[in-house]
Structures are given as structure tokens and as C-alpha cells.
N, C-alpha and C positions, 0 to 999 in steps of 0.2 A: 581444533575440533569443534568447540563451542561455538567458535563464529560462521564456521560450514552450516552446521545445523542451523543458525542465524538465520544465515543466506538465503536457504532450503527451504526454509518455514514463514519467514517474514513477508506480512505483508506491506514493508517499507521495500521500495527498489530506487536503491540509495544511485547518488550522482556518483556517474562512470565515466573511463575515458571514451571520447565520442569520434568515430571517422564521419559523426552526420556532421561533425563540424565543419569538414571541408565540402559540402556542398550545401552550405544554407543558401548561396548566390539564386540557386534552384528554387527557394521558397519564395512564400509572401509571408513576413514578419508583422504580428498581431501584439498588441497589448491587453494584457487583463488587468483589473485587479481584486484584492483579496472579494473572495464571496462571488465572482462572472462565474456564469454557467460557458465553458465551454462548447459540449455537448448536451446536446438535450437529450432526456429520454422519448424515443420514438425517432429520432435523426436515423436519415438513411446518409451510413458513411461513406463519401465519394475520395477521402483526403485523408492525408498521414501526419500524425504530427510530430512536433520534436520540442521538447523543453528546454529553452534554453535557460531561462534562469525563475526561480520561485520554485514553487510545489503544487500538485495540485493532488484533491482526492478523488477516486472512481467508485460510485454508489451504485447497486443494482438493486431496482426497483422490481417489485412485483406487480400485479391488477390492482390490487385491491392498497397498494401506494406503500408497502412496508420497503422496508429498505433494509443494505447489509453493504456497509463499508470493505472493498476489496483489495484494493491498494493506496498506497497513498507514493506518489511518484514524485521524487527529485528531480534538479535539473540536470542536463546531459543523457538524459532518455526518451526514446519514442513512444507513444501510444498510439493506441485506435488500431493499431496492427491486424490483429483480427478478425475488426468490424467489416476495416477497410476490405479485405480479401473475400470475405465471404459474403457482403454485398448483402446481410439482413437490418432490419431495423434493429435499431440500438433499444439495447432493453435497461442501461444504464443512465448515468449522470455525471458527467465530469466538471469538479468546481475549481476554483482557484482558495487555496490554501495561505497561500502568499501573492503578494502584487508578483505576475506573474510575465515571462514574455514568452510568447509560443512561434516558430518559424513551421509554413503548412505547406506540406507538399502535393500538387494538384493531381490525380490520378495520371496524367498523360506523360508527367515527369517520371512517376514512380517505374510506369510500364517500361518506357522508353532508355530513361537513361539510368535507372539502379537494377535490373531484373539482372543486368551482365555485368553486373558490377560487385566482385567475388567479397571484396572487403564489406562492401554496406550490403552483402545478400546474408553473409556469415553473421556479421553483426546481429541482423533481425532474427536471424534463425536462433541465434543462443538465446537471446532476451526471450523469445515467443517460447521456447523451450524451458528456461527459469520459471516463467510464467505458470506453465503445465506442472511444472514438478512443485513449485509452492503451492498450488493451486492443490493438488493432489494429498501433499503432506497437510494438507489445512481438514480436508474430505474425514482423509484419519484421524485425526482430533477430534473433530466436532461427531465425529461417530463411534469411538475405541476410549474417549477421556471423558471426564465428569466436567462438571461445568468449571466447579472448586480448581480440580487442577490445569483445567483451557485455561484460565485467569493467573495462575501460579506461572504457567510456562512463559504466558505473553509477558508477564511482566520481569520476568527475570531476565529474558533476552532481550527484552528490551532497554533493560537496565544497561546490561555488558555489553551492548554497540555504542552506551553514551559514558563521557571519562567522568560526570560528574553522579551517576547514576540517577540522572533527572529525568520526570517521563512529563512531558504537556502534553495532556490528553483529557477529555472529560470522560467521565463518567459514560455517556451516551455513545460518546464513539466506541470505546472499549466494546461495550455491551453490543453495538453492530459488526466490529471487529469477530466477537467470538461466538455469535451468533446466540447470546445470552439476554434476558430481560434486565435492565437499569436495575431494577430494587433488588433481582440478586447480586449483581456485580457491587452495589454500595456494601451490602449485609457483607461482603469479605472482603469489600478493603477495609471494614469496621471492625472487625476480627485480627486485619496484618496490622492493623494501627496500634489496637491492643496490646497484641503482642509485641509492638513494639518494634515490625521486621518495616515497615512503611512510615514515610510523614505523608499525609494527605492534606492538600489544601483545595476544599471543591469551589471557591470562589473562584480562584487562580489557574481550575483546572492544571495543579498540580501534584502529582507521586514522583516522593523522591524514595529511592530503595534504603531503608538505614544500613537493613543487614541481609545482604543479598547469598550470605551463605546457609543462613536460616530459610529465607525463600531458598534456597537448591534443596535442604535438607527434606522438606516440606514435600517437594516434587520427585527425588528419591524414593521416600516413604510411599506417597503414592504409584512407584512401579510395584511395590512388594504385595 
């Protein structure tokens, strides 16, 4: 049940089984590495992509240049989905996370030979759908929870998808993750550390979870 709600909510869209893998022949295969802009913000998308191996993350930028971390995508998934179909300027930024390898599908392939293609049409449609429903349960949070417990939830599930309950994350991502300012996100993990529920190391950009049933207890208390 834990991990549904995971799935639901996370803006990690963890490596899956892939049917794009039987048609990368169809791509042009690109190399990144860590820190290449994929996409740029203001790209008009003509192409689909598919991760084959690394991570990368997706920023969406405003006018005035703020930014809010949306996903952060493993390999064996497609992106740009959206962009692609609806044929607007990209109002985001896709970076490489890890040395990255991307296979890119050119519009004429996608039309032609995946529109009737029931395995790779299904596939997109559940992902684009995941998409919406994270997307949605994120809307709720950031509108129905305080910021205290956005930060308790993210970090507890984030704990129980990892076996060592280790979180690599800085500070700054978190904070665009949950739509929060850095110096409140520091002020409570200054408070889990205390009590003793966290180890934080901000050089390392690392949270390990000590006592991840004291974090649940915490997030409990806050439905009451």
C-alpha cells in the first residue's frame, strides 16, 4: 500500500520494463553527460525521447527565471510526451543527472510507425497518465499540507523505495521539489536531526532516515 502511494505521489519515475526497446533501430542515439541541457527552456518540441541509460531531471521555469523541480526520470522511460503532441513552446529544462544516453524519435517515425502500434501507443498512454495522477496528488499537497509535513512525507517515502534508507539530495532540490524556500527546508531537517529521526550531511548532500517510524509517527499526528 505504501509503495502505491509511492508510485502516486513520487516525483521519481523509476526504470521500467520498456517495449521502446524494441524499436530504438527507429532512433538517432545521442550522448550526454552529467550537467548537458537536453532541452532548453523555450525549445519548440518536434521529437520523443527515450532514456536509455542515466537520469536526468525536468525544471520548469517561470518569466521572471524561478524554477520548481518536476520529475527526475530513470532509464527505460520516455519524455517530452506532451511537449511533443501539443506542439507549444517548452516552458521547462531537461538536465542530465548522470552521464546520460538518450535514443530520439523524429516526428515522421512517431506519426507513421507507432500511432498503430497498440503495445507502444498503450505504453505512452499509462506513463502520460502516471504523469497526471502524480501531477495531481502533488496540486493536493502543496495546497491541503503545511510545508512541515510536504517535507515529512517526501522524506519518508523517499526513505522506503531505498533498502538503505539513504536520500542524495541537497537541500535546494528538496526545497524545489516541494515548492518550499531552502532556509525553511534546512530549519526541519535541523529539528529531524535533533531529534534524532535523521543524519544529515549538507556537504555530501546527504539524509539518511535513522528512525523512519518516528518520521511516520510525525506525519500520523499531523492528519489528526
Amino acid at each position: 500500500m505504501e509503495n502505491d502511494l509511492w508510485n502516486s505521489w513520487s516525483p521519481w519515475i523509476k526504470n521500467a520494463n520498456s517495449p521502446w526497446e524494441q524499436v530504438l533501430n527507429l532512433a538517432s542515439r545521442k550522448q550526454y553527460s552529467k550537467n548537458d541541457i537536453i532541452i532548453w527552456n523555450g525549445q519548440i518540441i518536434d521529437e520523443l525521447y527515450y532514456l536509455k541509460e542515466g537520469e536526468i531531471k525536468m525544471v520548469y521555469l517561470n518569466p521572471e527565471g524561478e524554477k520548481k523541480s518536476v520529475w527526475y526520470i530513470e532509464s527505460g522511460n520516455i519524455f517530452g510526451e506532451t511537449l511533443f503532441f501539443l506542439g507549444n513552446q517548452c516552458s521547462m529544462m531537461v538536465t542530465c543527472e548522470k552521464d546520460s544516453i538518450v535514443y530520439v524519435f523524429d516526428r515522421k517515425v512517431v506519426m507513421e510507425k507507432f500511432l498503430n502500434n497498440p503495445v507502444i501507443m498503450n505504453d505512452m498512454l499509462t506513463r502520460m497518465a502516471g504523469k497526471i495522477q502524480t501531477l495531481t496528488r502533488q496540486i493536493y499537497d502543496l495546497s491541503l499540507n503545511s510545508p512541515k509535513m510536504r517535507l515529512y512525507r517526501m522524506l519518508y517515502f523517499m526513505s522506503t523505495s531505498r533498502p538503505d534508507n539513504i536520500l542524495k539530495i541537497s537541500q535546494q532540490d528538496l526545497a524545489d521539489l516541494l515548492g518550499i524556500h531552502r532556509v525553511t527546508v534546512n530549519k526541519l531537517l535541523v529539528v529531524l536531526k535533533n531529534d534524532g529521526i535523521i543524519e544529515h550531511d549538507i556537504k555530501r548532500k546527504r539524509i539518511a532516515i535513522s528512525n523512519p517510524l518516528s518520521l511516520l509517527e510525525l506525519i500520523e499526528k499531523g492528519k489528526n
